[in-house]
ZAPA-260241 format. One record per atom (N, C-alpha, C): residue in three letters; y, x, z. Coordinates in steps of 0.001 Angstrom, whole numbers, padded with zeros to 6 digits, always signed. Each point is the difference from the previous one (the first is absolute). Layout:
N
ALAYXZ/...
//
This chain:
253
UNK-001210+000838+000000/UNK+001210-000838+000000/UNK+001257+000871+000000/UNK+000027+000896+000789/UNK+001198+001031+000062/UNK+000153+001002-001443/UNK-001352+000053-000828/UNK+000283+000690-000840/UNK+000394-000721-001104/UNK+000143-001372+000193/UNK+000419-000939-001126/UNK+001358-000550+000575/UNK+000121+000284+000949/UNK+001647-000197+000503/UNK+000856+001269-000787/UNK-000187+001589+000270/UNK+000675+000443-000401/UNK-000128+000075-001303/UNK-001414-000215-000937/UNK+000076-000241-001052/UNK+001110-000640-000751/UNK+000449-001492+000659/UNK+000816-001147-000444/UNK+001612+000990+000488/UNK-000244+000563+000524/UNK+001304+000676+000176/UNK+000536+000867-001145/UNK-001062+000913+000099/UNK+000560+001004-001038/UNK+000490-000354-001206/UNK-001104-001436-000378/UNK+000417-000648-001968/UNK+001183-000559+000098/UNK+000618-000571+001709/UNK+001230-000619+000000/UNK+000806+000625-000098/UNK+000144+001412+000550/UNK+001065+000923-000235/UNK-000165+000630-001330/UNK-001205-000028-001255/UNK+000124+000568-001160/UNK+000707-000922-001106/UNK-000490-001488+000788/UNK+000470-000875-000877/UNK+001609+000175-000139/UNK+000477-000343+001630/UNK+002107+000506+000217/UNK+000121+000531-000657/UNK-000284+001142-000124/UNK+000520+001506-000303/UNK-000029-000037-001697/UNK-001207-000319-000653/UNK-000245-000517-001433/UNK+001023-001150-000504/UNK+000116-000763+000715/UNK+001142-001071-000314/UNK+001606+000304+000059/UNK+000509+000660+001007/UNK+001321+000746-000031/UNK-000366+001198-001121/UNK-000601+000558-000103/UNK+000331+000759-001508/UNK+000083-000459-000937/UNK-000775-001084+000069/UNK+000208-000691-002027/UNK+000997-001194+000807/UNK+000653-000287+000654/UNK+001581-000668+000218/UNK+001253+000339-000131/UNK-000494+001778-000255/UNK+001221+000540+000548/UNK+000782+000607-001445/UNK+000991+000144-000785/UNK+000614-000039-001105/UNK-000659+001297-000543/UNK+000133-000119-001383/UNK-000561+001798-000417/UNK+000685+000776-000284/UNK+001586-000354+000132/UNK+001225+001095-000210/UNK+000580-000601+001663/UNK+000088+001099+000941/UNK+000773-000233+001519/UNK+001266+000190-000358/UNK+000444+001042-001134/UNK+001668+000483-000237/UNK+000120-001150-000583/UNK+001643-000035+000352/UNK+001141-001044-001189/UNK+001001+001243-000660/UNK-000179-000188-001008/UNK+001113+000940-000503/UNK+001188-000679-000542/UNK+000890+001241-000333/UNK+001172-000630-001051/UNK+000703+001212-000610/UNK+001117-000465-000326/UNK+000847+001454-000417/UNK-000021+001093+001422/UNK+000431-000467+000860/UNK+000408+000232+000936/UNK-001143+001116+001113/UNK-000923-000323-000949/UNK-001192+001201+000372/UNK+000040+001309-000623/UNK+000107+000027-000980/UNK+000306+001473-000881/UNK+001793+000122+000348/UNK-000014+001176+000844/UNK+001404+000647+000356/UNK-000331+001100+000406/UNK+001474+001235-000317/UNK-000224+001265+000278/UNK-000800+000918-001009/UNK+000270+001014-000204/UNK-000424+000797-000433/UNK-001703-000009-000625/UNK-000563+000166-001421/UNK-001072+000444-000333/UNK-000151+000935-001008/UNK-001450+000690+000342/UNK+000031+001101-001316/UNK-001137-001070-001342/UNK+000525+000208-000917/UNK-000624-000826-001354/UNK-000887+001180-000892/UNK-001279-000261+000133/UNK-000668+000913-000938/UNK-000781-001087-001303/UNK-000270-000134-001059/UNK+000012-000704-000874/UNK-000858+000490-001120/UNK-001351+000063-000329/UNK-000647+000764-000855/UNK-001139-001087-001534/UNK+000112+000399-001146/UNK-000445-000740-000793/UNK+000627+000388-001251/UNK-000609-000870-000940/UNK+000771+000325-001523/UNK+000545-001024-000172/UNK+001185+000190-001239/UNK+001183-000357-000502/UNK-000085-000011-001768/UNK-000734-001276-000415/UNK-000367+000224-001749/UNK-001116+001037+000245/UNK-000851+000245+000558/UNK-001068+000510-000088/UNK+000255+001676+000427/UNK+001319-000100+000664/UNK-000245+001381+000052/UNK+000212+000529+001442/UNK-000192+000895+000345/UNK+000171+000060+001981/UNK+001138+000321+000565/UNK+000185-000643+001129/UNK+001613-000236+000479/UNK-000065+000181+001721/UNK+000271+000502+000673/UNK+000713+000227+001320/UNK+000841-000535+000593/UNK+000510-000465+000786/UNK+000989-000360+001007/UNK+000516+000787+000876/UNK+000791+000488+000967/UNK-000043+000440+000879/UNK+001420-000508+000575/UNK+000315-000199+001349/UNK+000915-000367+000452/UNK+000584-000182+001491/UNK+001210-000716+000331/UNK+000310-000449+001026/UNK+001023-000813+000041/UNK-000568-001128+000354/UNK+000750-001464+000247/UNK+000509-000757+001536/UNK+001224-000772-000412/UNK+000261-000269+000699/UNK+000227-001720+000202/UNK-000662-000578+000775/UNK-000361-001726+000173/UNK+001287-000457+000656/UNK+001014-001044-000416/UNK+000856-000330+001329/UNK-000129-001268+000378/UNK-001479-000344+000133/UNK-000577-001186+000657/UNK+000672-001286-000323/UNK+000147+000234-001138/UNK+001475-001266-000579/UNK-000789+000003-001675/UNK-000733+000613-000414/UNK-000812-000011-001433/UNK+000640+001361-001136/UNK+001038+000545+000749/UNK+000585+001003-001200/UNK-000904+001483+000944/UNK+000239+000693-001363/UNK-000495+001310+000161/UNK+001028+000943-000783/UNK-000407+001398+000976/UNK+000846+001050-000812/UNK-000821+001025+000120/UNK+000241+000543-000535/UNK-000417+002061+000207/UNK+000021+000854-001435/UNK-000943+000677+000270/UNK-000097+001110-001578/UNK-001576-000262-000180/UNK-000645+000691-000894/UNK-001113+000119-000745/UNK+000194+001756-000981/UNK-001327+000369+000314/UNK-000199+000730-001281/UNK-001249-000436-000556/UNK+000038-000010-001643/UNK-000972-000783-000791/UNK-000815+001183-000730/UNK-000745+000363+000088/UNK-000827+001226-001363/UNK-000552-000890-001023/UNK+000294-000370-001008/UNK-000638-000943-000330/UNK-000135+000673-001933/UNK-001897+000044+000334/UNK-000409+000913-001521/UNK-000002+001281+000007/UNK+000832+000534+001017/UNK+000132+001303+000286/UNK+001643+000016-000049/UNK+001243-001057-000436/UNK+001047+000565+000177/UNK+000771-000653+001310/UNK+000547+001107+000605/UNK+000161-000045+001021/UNK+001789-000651+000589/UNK+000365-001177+000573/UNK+001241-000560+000665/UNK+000234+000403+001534/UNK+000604+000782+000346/UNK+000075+000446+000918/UNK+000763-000500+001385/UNK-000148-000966+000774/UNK+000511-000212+001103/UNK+001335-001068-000718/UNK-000446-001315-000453/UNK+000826-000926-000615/UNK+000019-001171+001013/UNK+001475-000403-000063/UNK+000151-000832+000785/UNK-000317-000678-000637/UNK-000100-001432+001242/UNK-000659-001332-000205/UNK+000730-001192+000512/UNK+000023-001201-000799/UNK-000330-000897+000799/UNK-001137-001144-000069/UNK+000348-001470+000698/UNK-001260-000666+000267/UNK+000198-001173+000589/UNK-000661-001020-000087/UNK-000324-000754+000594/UNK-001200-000855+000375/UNK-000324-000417+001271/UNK-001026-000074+000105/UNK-000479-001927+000982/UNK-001170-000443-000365/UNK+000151-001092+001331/UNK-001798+000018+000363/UNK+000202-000389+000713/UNK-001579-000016+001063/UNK+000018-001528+000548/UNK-001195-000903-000296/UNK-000020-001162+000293/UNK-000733+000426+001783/UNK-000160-001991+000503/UNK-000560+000154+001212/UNK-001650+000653+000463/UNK-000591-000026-001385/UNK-001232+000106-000243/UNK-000096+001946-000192/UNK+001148+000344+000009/UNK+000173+001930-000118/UNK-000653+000826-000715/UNK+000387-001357-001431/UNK-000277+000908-001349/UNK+001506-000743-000939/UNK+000275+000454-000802/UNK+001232-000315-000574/UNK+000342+000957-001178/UNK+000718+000655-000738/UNK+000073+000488-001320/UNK+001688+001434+000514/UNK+000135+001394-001011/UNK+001289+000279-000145/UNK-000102+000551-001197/UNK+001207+000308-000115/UNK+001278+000349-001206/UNK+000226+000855-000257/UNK+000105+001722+000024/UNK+000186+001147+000084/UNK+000849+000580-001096/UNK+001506+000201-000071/UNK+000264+000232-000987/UNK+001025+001797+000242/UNK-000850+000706-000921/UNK+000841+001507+000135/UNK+001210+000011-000776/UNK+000578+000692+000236/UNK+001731+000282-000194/UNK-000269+000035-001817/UNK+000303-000306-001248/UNK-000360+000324-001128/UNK-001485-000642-000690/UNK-000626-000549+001340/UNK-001152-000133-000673/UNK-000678-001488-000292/UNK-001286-000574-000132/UNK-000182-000692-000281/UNK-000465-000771+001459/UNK+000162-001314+000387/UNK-000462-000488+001089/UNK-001614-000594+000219/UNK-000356+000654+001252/UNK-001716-000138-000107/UNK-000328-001012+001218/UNK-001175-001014-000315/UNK-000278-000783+000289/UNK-001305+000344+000745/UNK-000379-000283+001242/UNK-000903+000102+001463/UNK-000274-001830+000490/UNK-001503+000079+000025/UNK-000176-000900+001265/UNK-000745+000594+001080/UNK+000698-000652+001071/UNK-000168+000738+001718/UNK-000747-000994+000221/UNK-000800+001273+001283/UNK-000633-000456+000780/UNK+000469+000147+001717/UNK+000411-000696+000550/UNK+000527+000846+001607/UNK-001146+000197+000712/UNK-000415+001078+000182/UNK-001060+000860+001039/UNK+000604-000248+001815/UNK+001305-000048-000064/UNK+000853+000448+001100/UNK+001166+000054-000296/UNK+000882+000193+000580/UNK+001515+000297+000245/UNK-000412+001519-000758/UNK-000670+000868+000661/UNK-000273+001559-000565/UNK-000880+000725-001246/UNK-000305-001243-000417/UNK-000236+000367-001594/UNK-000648-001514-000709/UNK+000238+000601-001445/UNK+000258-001243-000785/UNK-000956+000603-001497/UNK-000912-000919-000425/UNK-000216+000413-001040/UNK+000501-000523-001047/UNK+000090+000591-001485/UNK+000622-000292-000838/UNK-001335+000027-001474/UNK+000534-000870-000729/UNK-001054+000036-001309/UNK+000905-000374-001096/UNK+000321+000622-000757/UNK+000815-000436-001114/UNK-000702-001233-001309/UNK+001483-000912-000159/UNK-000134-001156-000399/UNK+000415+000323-001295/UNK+000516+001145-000896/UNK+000515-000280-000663/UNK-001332+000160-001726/UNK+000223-000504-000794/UNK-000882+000036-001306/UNK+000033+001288-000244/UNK-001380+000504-000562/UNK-000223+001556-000567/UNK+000189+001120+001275/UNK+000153-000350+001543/UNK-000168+000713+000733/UNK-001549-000361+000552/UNK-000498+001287+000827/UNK-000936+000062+000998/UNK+000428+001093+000732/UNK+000866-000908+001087/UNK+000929+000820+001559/UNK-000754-000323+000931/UNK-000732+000687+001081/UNK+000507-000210+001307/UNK+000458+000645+001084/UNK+000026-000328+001399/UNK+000397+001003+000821/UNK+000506-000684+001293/UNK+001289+000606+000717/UNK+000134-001010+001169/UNK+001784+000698+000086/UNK+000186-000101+001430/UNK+001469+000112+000681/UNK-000840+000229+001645/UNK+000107+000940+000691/UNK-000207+000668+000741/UNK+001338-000191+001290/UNK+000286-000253+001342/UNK+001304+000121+000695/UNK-000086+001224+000107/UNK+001300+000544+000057/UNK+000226+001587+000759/UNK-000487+000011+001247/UNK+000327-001121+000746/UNK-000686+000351+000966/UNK+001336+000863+001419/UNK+000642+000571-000345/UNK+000904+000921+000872/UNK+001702-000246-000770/UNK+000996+000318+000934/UNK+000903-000240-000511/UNK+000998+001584-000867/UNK-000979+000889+000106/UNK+000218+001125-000055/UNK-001086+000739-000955/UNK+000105+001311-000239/UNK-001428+000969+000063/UNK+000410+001268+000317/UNK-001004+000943-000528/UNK+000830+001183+000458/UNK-001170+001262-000416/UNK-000452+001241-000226/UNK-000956+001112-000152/UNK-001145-000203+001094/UNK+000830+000144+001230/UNK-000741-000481+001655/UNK-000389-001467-000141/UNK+000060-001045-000239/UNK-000385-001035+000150/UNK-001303-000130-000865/UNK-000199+000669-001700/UNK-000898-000143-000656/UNK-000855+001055+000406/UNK+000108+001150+000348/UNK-000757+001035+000108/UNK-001545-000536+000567/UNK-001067+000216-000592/UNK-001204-000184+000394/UNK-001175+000038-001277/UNK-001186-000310+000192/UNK-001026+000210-000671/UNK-000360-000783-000951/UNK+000203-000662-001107/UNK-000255-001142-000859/UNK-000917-000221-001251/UNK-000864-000589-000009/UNK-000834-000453-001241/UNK+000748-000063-001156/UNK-000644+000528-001455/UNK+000709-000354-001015/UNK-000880-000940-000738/UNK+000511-001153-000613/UNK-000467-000542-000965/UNK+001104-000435-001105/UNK-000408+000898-001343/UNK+000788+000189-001187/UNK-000738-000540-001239/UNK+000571-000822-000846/UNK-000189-000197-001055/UNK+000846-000040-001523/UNK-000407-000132-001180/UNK+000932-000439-001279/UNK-000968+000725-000842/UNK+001078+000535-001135/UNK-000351+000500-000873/UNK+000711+001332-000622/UNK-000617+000797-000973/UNK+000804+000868-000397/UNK+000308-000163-000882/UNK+000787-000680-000881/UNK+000809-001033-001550/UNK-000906+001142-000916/UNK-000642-000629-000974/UNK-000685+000513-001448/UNK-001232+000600+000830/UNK+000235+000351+001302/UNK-001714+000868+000352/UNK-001400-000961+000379/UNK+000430-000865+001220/UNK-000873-000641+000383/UNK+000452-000514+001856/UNK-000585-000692+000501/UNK+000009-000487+001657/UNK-000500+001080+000778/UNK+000514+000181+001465/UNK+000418+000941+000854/UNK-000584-001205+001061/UNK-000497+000915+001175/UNK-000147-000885+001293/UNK-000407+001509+001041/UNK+000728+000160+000956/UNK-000105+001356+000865/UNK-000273-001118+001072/UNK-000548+001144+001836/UNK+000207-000709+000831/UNK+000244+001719+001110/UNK+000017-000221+001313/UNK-000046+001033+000548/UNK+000741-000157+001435/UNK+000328+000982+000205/UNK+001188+000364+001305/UNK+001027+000917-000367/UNK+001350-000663+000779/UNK+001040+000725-000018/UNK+000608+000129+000913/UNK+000594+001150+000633/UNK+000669+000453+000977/UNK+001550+000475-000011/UNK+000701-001229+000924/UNK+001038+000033-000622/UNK+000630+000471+001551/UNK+001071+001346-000186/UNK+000491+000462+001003/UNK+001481-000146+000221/UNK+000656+000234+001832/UNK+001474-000237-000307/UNK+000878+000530-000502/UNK-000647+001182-000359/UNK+000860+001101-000784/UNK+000245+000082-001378/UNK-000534-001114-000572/UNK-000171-000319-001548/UNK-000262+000562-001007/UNK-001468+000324+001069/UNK-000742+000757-001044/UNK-001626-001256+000248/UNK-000700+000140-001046/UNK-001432-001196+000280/UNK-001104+001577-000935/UNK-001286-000784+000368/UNK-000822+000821-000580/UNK-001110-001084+000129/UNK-001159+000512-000962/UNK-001575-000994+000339/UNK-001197+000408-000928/UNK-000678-000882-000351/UNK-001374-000154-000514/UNK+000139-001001-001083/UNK-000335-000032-000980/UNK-000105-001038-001352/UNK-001502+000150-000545/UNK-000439-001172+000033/UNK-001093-000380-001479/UNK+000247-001226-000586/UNK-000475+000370-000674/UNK-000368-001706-001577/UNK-000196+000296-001012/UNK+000476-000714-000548/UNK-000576+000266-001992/UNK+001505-000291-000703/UNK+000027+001180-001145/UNK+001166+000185-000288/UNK-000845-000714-001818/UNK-000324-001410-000375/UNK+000087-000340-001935/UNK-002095+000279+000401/UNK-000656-000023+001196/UNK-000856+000060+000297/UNK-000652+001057+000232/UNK+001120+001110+000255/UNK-000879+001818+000318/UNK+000388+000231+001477/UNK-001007+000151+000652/UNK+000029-000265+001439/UNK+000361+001324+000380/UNK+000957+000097+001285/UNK+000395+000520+001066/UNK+000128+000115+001255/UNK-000419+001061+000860/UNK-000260-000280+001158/UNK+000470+001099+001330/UNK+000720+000154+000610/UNK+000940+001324+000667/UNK+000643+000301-000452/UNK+001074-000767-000675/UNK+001248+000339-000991/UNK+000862+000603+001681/UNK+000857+000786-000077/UNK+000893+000399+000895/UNK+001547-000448-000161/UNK+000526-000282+001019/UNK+001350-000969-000604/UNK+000996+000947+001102/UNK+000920-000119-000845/UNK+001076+000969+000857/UNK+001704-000906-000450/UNK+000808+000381+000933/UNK+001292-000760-000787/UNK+001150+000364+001243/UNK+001078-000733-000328/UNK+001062-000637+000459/UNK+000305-001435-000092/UNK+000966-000360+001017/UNK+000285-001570+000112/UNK+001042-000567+000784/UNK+000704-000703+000088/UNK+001443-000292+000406/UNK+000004-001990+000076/UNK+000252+000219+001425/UNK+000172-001639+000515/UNK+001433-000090+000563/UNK+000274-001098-000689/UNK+001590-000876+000515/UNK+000102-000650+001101/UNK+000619-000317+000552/UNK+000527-000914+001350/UNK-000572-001093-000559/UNK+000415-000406-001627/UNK-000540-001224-000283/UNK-001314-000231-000190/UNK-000992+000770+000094/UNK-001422-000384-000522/UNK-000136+000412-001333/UNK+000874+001076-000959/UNK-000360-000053-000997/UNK+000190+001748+000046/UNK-001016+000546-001171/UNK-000108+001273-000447/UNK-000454+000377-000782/UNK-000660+001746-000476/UNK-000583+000262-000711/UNK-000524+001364+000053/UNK-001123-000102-000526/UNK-000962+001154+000159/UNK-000451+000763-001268/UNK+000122+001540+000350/UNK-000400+000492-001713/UNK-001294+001259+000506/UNK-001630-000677-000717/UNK-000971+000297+000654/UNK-001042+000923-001333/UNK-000142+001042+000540/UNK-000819+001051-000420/UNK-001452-000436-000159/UNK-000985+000041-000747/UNK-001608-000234+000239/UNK-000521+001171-000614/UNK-000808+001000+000827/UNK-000391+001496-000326/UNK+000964+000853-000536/UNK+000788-000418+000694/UNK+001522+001485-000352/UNK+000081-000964-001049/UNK+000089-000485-001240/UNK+000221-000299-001485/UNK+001725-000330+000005/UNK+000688-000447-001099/UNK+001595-000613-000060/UNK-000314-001224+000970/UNK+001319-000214+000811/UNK+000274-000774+000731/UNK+000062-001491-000635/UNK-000047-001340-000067/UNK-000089-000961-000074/UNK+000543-001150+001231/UNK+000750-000875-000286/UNK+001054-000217+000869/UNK+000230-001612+000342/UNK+000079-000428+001166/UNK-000239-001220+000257/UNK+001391-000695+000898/UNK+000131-001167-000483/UNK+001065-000684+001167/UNK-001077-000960+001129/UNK+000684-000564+000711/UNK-000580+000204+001858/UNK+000702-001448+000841/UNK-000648-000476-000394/UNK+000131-001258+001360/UNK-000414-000187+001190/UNK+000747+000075+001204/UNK-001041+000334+001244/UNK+000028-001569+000579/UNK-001113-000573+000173/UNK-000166-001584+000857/UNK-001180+000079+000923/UNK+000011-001247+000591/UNK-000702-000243+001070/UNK+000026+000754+001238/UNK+001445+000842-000101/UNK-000048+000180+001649/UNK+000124+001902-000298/UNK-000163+000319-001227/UNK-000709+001893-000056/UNK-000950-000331-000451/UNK-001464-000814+000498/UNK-001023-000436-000544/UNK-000541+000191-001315/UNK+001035-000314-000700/UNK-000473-000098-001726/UNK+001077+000844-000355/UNK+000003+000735-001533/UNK+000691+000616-000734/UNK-000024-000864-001183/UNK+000536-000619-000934/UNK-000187-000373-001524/UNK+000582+001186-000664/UNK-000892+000388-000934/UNK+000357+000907-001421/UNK+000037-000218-000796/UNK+000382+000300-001226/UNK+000722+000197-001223/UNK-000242+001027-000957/UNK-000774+000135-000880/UNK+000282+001849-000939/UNK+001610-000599-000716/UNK+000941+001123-000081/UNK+000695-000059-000609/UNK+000169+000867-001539/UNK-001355+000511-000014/UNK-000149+000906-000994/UNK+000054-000716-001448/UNK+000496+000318-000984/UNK+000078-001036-001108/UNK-001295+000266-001044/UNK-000514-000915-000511/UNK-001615+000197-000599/UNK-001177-000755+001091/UNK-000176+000297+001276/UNK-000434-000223+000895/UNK+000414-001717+000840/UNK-001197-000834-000216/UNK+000489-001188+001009/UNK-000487-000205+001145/UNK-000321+000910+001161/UNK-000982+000107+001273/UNK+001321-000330+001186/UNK-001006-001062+000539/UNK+000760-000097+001145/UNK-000636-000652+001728/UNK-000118-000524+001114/UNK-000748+000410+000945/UNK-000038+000286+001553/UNK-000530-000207+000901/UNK+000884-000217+001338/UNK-000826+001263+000270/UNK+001038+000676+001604/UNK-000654+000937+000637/UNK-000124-001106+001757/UNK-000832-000465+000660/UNK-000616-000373+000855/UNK-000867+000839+001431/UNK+000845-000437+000875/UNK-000674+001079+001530/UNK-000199-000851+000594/
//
């Protein structure tokens, strides 16, 4: 009898517990404009008419639907360097909603969002003859600084090398306050594999979260990247700024 008492217990508390979960809504956030504010870094990767295109950036939300900042675009291999922007953007209650992205001179590009969070947002481009995606990242800090990023970080890099073939590295990088970084690289450079590549460089961070790094692999010519720092130091977004070259890629600790 007692073992059919607590029996009847336990199915009553599986039953509760089963019933408040399928009662309970499947989105808990409400969003709106008013969720995306402050500072993000925009990384943006895909082709453009069939050919491969980059993003790289840092935006700014003023929880009201407009956006501002810059962008640099590699796009095919030719390279726009740190172009301003503007934007507009809206986020329904459901915290997916669509933006606008338009660079100083250029043509305006079309995203539908997804809200992850207030601290990042994914993005998939809407517009015909593209295949974009990517996200918007928060900074995270109201600042940065050499000392604030300094630490040990994963690389994961991808694109292409225009007329050669697709690129995908991964590794560690060591990034110091003295602005100097060093590390370890492998991947496949058009499918010829590599593995203990040695990385050596320099690198330079702004108050604002933005910089750039010009990085050595086995002693060879330097090759040169712009630098978004978000999530706190946490993340790095990169950029090749090299022209021919569309690789671009977070460094992660």
């Amino acid at each position: 009898m007692i073992s059919k008492l607590i029996l009847r217990a336990v199915l009553l508390v599986v039953l509760t517990i089963g019933l408040l979960i399928v009662t309970q809504p499947l989105y808990a956030d409400v969003c709106s404009n008013a969720t995306l504010q402050g500072n993000y870094g925009l990384l943006v990767t895909g082709t453009a008419a069939g050919s491969p295109i980059a993003i790289m950036g840092q935006i700014k939300a003023d929880g009201n639907g407009a956006l501002t900042g810059f962008e640099t675009i590699s796009a095919d291999g030719n390279v726009f360097d740190t172009v301003n922007l503007t934007g507009t953007y809206t986020i329904g209650s459901g915290c997916a909603g669509t933006a606008t992205i338009t660079p100083q001179g250029g043509a305006a590009a079309n995203y539908n969002l997804a809200v992850a969070s207030s601290a990042k947002v994914q993005l998939v481009g809407s517009d015909s003859g593209t295949v974009q995606s990517g996200f918007l990242k928060a900074q995270g800090t109201a600042a940065c600084s050499p000392a604030g990023v300094k630490g040990t970080y994963g690389i994961a890099q991808s694109g292409d090398v225009v007329g050669q073939g697709p690129l995908a590295f991964g590794g560690q990088i060591r990034i110091r306050a003295n602005g100097l970084l060093s590390g370890i690289r492998w991947g496949s450079d058009n499918g010829i594999i590599t593995s203990g590549d040695a990385i050596s460089g320099v690198y330079k961070i702004g108050n604002t979260c933005f910089g750039a790094g010009e990085i050595s692999v086995n002693g060879a010519r330097s090759v040169f990247y712009n630098l978004v720092v978000v999530d706190g130091g946490n993340t790095i977004l990169f950029l090749q700024t090299d022209p021919g070259t569309v690789a671009s890629g977070v460094w992660e600790r």
